[in-house]
N, CA and C atoms as an extended XYZ file, in Angstrom:
567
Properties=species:S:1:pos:R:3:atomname:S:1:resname:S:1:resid:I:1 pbc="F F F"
N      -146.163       90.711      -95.544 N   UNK     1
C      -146.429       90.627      -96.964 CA  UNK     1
C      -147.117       89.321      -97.330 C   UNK     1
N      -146.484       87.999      -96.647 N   UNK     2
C      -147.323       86.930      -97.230 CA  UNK     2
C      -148.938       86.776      -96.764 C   UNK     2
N      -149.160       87.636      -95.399 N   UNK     3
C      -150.656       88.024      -95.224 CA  UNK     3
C      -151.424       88.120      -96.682 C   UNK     3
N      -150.890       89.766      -96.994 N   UNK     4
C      -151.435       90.282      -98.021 CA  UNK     4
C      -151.371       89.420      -99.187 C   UNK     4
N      -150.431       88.863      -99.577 N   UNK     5
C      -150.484       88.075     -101.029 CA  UNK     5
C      -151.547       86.751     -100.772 C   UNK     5
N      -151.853       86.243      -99.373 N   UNK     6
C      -152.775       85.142      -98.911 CA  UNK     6
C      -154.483       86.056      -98.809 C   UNK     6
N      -154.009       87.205      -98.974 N   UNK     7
C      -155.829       87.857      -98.945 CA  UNK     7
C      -155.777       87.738     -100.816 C   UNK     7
N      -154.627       88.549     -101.158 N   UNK     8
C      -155.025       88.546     -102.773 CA  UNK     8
C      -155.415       87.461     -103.210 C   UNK     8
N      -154.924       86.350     -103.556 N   UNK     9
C      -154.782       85.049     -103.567 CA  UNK     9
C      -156.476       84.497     -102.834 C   UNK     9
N      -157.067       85.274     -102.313 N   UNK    10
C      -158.572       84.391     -101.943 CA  UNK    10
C      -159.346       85.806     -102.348 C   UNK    10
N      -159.006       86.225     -103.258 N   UNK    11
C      -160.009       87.552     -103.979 CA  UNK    11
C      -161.127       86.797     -104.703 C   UNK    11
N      -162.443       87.212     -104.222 N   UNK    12
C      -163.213       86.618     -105.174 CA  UNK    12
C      -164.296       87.995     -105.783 C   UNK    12
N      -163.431       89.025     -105.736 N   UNK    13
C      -164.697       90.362     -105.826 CA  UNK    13
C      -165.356       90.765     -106.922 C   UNK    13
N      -164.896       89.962     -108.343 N   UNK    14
C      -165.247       89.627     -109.368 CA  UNK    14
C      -165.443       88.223     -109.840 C   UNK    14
N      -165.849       87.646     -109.081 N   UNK    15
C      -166.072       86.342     -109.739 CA  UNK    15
C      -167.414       86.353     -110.331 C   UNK    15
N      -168.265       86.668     -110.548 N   UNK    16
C      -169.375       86.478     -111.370 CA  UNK    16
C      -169.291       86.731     -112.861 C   UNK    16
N      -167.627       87.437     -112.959 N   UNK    17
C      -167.500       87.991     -114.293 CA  UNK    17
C      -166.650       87.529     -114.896 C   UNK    17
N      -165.672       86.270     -114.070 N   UNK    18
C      -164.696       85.187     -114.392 CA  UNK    18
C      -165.505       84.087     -115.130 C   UNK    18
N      -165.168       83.569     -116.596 N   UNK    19
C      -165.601       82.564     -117.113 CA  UNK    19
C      -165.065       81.413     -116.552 C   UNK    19
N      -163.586       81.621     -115.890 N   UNK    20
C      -163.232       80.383     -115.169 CA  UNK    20
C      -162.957       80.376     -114.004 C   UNK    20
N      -163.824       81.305     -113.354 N   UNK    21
C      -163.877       81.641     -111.897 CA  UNK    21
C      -162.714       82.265     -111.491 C   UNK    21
N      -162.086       82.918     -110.296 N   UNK    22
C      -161.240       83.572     -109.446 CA  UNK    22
C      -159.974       82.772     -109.149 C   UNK    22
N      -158.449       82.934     -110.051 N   UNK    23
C      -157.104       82.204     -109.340 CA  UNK    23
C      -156.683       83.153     -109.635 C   UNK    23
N      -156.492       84.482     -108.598 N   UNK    24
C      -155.452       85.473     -108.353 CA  UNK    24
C      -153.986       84.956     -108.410 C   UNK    24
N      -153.138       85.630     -109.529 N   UNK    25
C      -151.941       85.590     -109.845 CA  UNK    25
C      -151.329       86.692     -109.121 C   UNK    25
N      -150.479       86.052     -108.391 N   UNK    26
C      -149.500       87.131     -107.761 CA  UNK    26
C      -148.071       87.123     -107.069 C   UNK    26
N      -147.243       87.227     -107.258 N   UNK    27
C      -145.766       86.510     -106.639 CA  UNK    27
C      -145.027       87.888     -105.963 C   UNK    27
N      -144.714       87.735     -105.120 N   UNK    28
C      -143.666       89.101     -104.811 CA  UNK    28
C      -142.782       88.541     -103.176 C   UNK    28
N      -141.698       89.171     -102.923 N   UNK    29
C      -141.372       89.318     -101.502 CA  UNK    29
C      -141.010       90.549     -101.412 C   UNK    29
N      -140.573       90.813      -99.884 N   UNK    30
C      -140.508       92.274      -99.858 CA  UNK    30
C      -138.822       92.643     -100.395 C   UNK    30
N      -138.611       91.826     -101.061 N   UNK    31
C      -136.378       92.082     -101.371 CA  UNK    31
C      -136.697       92.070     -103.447 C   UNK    31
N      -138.052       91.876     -103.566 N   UNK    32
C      -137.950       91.869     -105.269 CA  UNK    32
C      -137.492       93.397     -105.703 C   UNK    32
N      -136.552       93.305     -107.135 N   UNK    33
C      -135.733       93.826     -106.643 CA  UNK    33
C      -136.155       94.815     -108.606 C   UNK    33
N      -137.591       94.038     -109.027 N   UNK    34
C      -137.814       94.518     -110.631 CA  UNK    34
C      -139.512       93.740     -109.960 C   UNK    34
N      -140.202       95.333     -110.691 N   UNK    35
C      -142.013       94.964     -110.364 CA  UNK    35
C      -142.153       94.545     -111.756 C   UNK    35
N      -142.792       93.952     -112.111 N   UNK    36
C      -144.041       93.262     -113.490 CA  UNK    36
C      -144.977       93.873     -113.200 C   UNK    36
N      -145.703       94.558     -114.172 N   UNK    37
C      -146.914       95.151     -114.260 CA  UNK    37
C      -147.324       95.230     -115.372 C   UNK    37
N      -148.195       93.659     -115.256 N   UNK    38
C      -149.104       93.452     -116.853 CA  UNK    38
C      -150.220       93.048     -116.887 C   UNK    38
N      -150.722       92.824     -117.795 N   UNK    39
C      -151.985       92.927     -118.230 CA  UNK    39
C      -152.870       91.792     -117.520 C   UNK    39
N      -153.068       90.644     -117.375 N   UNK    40
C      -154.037       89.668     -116.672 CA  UNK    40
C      -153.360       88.437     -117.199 C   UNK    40
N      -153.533       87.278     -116.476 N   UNK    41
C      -152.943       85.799     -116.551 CA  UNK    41
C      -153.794       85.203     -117.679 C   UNK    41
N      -153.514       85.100     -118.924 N   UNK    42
C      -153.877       84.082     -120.111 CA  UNK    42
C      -154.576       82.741     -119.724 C   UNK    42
N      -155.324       81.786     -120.484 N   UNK    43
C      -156.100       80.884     -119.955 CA  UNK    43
C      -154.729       79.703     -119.388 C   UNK    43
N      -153.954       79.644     -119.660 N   UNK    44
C      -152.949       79.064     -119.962 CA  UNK    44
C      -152.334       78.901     -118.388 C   UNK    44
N      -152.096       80.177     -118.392 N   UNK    45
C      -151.155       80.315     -116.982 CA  UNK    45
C      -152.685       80.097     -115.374 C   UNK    45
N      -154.130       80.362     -115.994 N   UNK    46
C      -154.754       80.305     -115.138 CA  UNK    46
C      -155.206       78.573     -114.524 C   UNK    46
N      -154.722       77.825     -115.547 N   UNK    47
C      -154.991       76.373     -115.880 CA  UNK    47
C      -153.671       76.064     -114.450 C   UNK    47
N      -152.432       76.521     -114.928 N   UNK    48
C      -150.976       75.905     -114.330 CA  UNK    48
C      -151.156       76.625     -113.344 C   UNK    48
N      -151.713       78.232     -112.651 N   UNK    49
C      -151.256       79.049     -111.607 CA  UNK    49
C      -149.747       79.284     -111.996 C   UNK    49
N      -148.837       79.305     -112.800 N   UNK    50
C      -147.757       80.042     -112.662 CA  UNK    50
C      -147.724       81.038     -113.824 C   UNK    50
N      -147.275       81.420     -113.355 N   UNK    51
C      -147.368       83.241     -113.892 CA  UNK    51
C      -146.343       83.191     -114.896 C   UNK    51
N      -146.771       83.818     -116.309 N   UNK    52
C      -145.844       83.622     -117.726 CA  UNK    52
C      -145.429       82.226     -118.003 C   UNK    52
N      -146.159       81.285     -117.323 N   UNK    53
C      -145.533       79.913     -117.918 CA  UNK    53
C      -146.673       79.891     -119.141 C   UNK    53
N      -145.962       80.574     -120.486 N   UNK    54
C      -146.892       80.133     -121.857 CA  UNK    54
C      -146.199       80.867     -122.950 C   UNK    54
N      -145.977       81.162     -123.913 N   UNK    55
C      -145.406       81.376     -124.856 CA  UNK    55
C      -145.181       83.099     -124.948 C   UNK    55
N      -145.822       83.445     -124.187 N   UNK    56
C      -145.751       85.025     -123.833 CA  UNK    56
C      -145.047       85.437     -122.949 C   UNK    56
N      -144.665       84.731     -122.422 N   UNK    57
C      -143.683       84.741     -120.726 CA  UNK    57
C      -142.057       84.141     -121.281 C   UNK    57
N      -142.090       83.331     -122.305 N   UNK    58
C      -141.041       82.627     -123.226 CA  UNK    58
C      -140.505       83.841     -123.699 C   UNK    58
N      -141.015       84.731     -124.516 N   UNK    59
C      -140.742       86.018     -124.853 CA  UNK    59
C      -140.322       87.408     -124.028 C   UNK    59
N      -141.012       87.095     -123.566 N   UNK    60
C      -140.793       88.377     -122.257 CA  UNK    60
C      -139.511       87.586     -121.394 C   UNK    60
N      -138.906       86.432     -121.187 N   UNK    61
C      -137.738       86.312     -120.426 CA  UNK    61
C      -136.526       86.265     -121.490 C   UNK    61
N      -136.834       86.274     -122.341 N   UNK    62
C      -135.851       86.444     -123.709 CA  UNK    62
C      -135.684       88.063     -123.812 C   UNK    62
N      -136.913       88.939     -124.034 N   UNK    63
C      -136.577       90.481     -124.201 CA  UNK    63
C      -135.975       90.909     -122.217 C   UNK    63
N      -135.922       90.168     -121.513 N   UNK    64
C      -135.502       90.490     -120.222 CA  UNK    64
C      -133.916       89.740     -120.214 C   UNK    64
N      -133.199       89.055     -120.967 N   UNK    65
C      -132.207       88.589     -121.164 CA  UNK    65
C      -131.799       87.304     -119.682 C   UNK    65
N      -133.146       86.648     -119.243 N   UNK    66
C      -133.033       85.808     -118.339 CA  UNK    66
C      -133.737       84.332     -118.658 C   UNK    66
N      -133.149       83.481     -117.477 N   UNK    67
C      -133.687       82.227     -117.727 CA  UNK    67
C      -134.500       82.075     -116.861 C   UNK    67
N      -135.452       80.615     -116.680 N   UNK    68
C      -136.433       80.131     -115.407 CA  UNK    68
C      -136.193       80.670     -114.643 C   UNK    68
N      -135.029       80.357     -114.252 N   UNK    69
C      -134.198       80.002     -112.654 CA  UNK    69
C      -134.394       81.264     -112.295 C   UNK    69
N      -133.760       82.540     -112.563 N   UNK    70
C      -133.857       83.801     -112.491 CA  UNK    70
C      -135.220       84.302     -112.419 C   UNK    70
N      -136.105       84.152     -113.159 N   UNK    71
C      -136.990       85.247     -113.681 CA  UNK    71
C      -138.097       84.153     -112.293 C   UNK    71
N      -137.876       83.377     -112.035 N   UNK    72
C      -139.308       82.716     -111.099 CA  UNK    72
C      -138.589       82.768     -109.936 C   UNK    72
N      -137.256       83.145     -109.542 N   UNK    73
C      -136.630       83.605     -108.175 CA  UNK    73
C      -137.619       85.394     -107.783 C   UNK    73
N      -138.691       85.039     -106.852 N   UNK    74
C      -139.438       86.820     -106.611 CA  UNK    74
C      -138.664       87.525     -105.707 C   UNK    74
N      -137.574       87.236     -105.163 N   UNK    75
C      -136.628       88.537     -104.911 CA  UNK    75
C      -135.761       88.774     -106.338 C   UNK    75
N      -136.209       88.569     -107.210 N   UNK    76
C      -135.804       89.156     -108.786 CA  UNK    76
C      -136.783       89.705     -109.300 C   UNK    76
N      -138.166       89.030     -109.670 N   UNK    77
C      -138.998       89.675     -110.132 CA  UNK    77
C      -140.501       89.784     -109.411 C   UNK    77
N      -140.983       90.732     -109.374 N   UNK    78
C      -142.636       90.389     -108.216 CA  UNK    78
C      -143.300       90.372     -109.860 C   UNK    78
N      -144.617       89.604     -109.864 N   UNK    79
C      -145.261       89.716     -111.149 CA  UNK    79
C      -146.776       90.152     -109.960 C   UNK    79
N      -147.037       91.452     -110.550 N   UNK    80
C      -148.529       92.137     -110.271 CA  UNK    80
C      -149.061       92.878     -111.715 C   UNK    80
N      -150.145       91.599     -111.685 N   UNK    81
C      -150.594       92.496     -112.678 CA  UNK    81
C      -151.913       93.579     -112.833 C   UNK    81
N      -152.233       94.284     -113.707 N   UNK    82
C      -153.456       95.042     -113.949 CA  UNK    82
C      -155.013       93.958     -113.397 C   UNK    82
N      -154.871       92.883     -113.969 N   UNK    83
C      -156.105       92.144     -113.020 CA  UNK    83
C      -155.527       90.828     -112.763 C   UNK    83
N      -155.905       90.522     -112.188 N   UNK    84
C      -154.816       89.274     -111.136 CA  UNK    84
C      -155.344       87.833     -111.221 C   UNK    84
N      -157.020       87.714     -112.362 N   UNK    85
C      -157.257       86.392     -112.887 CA  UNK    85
C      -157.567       86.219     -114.578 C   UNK    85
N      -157.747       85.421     -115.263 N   UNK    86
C      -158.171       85.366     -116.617 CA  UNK    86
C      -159.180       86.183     -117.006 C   UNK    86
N      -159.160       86.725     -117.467 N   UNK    87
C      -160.779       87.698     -118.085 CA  UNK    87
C      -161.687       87.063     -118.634 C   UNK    87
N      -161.010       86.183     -119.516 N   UNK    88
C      -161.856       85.872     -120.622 CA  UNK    88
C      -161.465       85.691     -122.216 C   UNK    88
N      -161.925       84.973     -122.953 N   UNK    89
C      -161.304       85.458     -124.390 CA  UNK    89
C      -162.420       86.477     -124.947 C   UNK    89
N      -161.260       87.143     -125.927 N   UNK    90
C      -162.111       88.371     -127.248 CA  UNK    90
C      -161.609       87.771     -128.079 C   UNK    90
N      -162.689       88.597     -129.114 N   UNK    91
C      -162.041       88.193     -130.479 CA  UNK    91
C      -160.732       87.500     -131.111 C   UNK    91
N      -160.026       88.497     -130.725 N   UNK    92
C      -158.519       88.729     -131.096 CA  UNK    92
C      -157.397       88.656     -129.368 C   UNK    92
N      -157.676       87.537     -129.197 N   UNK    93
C      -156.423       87.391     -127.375 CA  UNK    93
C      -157.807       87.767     -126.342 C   UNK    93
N      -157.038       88.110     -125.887 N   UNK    94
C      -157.860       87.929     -124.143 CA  UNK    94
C      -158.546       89.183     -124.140 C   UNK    94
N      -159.908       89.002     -123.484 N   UNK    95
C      -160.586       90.668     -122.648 CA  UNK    95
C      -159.572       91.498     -122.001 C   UNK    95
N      -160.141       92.543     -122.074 N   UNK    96
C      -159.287       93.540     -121.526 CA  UNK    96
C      -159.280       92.887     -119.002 C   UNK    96
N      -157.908       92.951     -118.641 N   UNK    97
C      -158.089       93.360     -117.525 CA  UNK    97
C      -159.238       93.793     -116.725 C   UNK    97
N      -159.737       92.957     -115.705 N   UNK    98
C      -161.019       93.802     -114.665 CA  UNK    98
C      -160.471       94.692     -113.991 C   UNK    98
N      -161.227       95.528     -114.200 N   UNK    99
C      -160.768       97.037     -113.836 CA  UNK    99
C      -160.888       96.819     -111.978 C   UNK    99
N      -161.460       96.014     -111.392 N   UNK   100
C      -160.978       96.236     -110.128 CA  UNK   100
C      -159.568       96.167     -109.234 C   UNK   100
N      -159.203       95.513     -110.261 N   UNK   101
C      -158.041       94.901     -109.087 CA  UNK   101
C      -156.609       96.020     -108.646 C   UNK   101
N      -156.336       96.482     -110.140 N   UNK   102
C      -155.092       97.522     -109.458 CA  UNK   102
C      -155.798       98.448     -108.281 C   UNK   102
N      -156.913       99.161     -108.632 N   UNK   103
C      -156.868      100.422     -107.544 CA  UNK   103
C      -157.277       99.323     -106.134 C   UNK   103
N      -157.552       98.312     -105.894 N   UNK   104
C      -158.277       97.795     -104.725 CA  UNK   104
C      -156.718       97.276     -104.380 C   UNK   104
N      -156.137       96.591     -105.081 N   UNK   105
C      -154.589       96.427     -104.434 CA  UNK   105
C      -153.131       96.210     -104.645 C   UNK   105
N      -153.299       97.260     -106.004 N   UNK   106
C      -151.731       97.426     -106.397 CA  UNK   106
C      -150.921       98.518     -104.879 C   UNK   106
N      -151.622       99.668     -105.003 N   UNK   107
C      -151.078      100.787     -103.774 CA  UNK   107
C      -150.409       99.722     -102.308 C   UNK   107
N      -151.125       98.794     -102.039 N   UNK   108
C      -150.464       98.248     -100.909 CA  UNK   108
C      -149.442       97.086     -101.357 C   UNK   108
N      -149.558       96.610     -102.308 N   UNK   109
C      -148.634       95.638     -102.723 CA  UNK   109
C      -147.354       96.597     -102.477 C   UNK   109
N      -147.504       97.623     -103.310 N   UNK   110
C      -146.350       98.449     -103.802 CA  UNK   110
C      -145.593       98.932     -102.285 C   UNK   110
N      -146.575       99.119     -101.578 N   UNK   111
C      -145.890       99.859     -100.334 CA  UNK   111
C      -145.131       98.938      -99.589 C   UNK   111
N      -145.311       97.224     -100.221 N   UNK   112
C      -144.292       96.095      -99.462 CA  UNK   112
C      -143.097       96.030     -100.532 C   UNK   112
N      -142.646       97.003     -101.579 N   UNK   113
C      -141.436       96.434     -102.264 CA  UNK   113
C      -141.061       97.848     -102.650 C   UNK   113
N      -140.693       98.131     -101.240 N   UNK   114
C      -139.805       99.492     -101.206 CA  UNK   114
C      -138.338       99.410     -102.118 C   UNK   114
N      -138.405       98.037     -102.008 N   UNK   115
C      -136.753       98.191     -102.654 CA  UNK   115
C      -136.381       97.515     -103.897 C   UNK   115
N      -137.958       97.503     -105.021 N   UNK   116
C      -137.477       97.725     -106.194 CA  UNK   116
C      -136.809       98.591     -106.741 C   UNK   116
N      -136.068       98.258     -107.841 N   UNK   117
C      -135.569       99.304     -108.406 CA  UNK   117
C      -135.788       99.843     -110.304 C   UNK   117
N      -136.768       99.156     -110.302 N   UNK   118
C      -137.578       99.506     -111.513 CA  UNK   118
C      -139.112       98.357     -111.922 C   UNK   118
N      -140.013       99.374     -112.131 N   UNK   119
C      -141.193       98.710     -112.705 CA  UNK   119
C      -141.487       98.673     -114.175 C   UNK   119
N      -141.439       97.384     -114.404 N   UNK   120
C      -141.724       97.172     -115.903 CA  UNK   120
C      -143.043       97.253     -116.087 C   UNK   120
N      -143.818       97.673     -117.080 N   UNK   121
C      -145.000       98.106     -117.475 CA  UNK   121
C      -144.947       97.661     -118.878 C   UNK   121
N      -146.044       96.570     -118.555 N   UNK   122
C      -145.975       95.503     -120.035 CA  UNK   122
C      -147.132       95.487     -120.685 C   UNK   122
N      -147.306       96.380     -121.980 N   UNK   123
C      -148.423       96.259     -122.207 CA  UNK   123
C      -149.302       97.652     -121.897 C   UNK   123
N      -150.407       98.002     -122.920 N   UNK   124
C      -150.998       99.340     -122.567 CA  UNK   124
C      -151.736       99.737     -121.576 C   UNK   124
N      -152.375       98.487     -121.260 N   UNK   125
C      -153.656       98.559     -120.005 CA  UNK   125
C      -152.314       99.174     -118.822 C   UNK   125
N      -151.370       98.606     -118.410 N   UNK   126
C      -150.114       99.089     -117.310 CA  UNK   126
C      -149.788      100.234     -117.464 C   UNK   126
N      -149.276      100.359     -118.607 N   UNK   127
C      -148.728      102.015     -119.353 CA  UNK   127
C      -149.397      102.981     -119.225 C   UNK   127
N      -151.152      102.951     -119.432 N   UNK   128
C      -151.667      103.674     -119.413 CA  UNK   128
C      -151.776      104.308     -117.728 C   UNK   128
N      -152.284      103.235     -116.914 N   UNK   129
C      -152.387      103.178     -115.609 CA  UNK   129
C      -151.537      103.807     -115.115 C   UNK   129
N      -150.026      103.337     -114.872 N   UNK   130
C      -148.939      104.344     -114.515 CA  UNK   130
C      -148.120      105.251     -115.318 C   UNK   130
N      -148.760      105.543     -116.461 N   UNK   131
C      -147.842      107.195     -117.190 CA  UNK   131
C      -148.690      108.069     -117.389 C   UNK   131
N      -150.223      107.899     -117.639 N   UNK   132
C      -151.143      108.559     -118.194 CA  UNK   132
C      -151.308      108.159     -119.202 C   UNK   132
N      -152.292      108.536     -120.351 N   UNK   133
C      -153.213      108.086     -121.726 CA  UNK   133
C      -152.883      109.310     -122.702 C   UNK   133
N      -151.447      109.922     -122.244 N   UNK   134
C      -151.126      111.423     -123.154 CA  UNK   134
C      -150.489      110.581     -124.371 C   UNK   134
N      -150.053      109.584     -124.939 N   UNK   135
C      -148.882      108.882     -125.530 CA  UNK   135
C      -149.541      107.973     -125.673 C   UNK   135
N      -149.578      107.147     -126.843 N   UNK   136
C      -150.117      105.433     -127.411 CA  UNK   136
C      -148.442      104.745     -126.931 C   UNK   136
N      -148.810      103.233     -126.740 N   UNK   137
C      -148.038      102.718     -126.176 CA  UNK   137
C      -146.653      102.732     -127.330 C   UNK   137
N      -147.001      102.819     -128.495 N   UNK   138
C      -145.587      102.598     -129.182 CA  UNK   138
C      -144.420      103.970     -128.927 C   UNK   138
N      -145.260      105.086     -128.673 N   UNK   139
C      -144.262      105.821     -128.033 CA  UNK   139
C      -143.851      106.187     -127.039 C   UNK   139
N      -144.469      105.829     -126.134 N   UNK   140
C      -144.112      104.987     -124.653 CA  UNK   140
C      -142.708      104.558     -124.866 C   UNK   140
N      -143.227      103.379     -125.452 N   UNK   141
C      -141.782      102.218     -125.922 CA  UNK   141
C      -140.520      103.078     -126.026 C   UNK   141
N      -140.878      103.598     -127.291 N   UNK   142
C      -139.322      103.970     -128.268 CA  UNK   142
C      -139.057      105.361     -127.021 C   UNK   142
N      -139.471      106.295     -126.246 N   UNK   143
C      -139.323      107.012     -125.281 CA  UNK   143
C      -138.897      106.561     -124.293 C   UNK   143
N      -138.640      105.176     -123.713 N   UNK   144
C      -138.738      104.652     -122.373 CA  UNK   144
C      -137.738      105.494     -121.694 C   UNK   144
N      -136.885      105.749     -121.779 N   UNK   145
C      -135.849      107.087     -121.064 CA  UNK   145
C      -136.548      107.749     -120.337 C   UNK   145
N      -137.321      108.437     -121.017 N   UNK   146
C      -138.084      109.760     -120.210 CA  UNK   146
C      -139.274      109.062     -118.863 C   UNK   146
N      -139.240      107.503     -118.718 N   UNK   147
C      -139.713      107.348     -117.884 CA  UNK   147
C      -138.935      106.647     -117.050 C   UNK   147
N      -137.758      106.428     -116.727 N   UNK   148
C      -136.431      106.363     -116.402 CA  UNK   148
C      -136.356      107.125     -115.151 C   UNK   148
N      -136.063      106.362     -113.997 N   UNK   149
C      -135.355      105.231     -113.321 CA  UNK   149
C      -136.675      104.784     -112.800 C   UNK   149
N      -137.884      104.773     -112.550 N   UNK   150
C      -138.687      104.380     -112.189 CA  UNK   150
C      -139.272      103.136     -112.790 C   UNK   150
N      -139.679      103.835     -113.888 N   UNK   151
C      -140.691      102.791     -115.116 CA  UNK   151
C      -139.606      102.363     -116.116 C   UNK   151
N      -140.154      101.156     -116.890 N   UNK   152
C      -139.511      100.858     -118.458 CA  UNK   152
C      -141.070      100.182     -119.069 C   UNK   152
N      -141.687      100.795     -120.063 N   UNK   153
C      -142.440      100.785     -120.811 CA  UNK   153
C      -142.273       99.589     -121.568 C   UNK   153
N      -143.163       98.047     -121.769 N   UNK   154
C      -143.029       97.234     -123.129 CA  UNK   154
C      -144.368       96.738     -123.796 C   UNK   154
N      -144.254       96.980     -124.854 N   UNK   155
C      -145.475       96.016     -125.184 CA  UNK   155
C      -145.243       94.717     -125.024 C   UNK   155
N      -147.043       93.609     -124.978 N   UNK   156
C      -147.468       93.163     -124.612 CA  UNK   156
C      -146.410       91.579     -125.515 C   UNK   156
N      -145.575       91.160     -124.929 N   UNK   157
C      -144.721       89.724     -125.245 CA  UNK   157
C      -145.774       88.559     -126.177 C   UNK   157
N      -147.207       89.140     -126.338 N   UNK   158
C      -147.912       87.988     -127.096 CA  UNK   158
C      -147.537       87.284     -128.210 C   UNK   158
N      -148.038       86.720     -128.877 N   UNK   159
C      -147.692       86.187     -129.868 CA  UNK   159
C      -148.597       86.925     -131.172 C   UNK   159
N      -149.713       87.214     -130.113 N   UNK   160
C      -150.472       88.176     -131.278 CA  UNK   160
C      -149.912       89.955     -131.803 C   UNK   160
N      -149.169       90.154     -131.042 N   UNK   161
C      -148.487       91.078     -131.298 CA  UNK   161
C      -146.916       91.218     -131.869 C   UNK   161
N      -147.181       90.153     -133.232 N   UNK   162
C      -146.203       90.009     -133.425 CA  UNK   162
C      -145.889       90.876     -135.222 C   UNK   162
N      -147.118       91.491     -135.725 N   UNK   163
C      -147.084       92.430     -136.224 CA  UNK   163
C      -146.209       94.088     -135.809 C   UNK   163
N      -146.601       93.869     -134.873 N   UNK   164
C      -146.564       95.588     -133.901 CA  UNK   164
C      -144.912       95.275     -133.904 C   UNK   164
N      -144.381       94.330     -133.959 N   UNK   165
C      -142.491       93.966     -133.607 CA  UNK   165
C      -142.510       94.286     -134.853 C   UNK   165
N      -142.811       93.351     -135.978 N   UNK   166
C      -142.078       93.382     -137.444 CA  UNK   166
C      -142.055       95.487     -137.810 C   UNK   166
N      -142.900       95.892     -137.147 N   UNK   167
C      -143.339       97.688     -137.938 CA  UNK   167
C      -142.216       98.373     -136.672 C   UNK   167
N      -142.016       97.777     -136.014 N   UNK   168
C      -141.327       98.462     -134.805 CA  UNK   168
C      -140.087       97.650     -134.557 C   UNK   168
N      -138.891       97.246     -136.004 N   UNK   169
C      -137.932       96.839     -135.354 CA  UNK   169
C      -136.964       97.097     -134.676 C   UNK   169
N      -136.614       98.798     -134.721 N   UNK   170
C      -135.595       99.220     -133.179 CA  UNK   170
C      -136.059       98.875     -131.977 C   UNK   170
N      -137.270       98.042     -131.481 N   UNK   171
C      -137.823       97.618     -130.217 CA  UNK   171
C      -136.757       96.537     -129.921 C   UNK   171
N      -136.272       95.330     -131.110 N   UNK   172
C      -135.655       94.178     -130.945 CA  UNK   172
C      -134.077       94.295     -131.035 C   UNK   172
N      -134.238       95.648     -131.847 N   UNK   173
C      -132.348       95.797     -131.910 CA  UNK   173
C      -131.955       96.603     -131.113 C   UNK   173
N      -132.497       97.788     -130.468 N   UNK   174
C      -131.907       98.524     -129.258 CA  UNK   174
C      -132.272       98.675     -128.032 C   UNK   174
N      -133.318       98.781     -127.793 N   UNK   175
C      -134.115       98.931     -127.217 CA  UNK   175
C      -134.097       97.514     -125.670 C   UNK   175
N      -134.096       96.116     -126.744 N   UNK   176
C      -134.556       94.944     -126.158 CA  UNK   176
C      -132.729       95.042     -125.534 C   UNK   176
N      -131.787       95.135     -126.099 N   UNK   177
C      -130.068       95.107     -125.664 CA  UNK   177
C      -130.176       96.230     -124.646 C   UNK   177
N      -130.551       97.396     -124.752 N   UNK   178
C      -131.187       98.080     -123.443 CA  UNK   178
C      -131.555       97.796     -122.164 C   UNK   178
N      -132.339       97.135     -122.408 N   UNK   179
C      -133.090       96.203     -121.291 CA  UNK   179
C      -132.823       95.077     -120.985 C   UNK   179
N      -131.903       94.985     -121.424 N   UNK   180
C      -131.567       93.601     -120.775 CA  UNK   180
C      -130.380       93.890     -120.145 C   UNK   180
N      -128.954       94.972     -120.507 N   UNK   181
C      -127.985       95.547     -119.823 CA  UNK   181
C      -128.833       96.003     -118.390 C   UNK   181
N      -130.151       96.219     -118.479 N   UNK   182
C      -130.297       97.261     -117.166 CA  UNK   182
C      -131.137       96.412     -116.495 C   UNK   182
N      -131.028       95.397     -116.730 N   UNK   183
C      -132.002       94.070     -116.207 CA  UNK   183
C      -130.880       93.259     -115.652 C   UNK   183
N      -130.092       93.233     -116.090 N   UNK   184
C      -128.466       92.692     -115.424 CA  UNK   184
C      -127.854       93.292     -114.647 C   UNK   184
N      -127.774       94.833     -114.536 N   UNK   185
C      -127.251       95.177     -113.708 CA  UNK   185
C      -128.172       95.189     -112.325 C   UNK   185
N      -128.970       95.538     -112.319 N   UNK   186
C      -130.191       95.568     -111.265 CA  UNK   186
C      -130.232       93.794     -110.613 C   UNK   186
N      -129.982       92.876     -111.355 N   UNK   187
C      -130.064       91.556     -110.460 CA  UNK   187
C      -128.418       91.288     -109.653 C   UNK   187
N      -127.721       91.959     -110.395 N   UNK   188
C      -126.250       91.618     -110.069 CA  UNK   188
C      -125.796       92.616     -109.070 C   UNK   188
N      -126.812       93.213     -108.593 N   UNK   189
C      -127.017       94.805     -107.331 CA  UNK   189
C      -126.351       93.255     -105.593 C   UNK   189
C-alpha cells in the first residue's frame, strides 16, 4: 500500500490544469477502519499538505464527533478524495474536482482497505460518483439509511455551505447524533 500511496503522491497527470501545480492528498493504511470520500484539498490544506487542516475539516471532525488525535490516526480514517490536488478557485469556493483522479485510482486504493467498515461520501461530486445522479445530495443526506452499511452520505463541511445547514436543520439535530454514535462504535471495533 505505501508503494501505491508513493505513486499517488508523485501524480502529475494533470498538472497543466493545477494553478498551483500537483500535491496529491492522500492518507490511508491497509487497517483504516472509515474511507473519506471528498471533494479536492482547498488552497489551504494544499499550502500545509495535511488533509482537512482548515475550517472545513474543523467541522467535519465536530459532525464526526472526534478530535485531532483520532481523526489524523489513518487506521481510523483513510482521506481519498474525488481529485487528490487543489483545482482552483470559482466564483463561489473551489472548481469542481479533476475528473481524472477517482477512475485512474480510487478502484485500487479501495482494493487495499478491505477492512473498512463504512465510506463517508462528503459532498455531491462523491455522492454522485458512488450512488448515482438519481437523488440531489440533500436527499441523499436525510435518506442516508438506505445507503447503509456501506455508504453515509454528507454534505460538503464548508463554510460556504452554511445556508444549505440553516434550511436543513434535522442534518444537525439527528442526523449529525447519528453519525457520530456510528462513528464511535466503528473506532471502538
Amino acid at each position: 500500500m505505501e508503494d501505491l500511496l508513493s505513486t499517488i503522491r508523485d501524480c502529475k497527470v494533470c498538472k497543466e490544469h493545477l494553478p498551483l501545480g500537483p500535491r496529491p492528498i492522500i492518507e490511508a493504511t491497509s487497517n483504516s477502519k472509515i474511507i473519506l470520500i471528498s471533494q479536492a484539498p482547498g488552497r489551504v490544506v494544499h499550502e500545509s499538505g495535511v488533509a482537512w487542516k482548515d475550517e472545513s475539516g474543523k467541522r467535519l471532525r465536530e459532525w464526526l464527533g472526534v478530535d485531532d488525535d483520532t481523526f489524523y490516526d489513518h487506521d481510523n480514517f483513510a482521506i481519498l478524495p474525488m481529485g487528490f490536488c487543489y483545482p482552483g478557485k470559482a466564483k463561489t469556493g473551489d472548481l469542481p474536482p479533476r475528473k481524472e483522479c477517482a477512475p485512474l485510482w480510487h478502484e485500487e486504493v479501495l482494493q487495499y482497505l478491505k477492512n473498512a467498515k463504512l465510506k463517508i461520501l462528503i459532498g455531491a461530486y462523491a455522492s454522485n460518483y458512488y450512488l448515482g445522479k438519481n437523488n440531489n445530495l440533500t436527499a441523499k443526506v436525510h435518506e442516508y439509511q438506505q445507503y447503509l452499511p456501506d455508504y453515509w452520505p454528507l454534505p460538503h463541511p464548508s463554510p460556504v455551505n452554511r445556508f444549505w445547514r440553516m434550511k436543513n436543520p434535522v442534518f444537525e439535530s439527528a442526523i449529525v447524533p447519528a453519525l457520530q454514535k456510528k462513528i464511535s462504535s466503528i473506532i471502538g471495533e
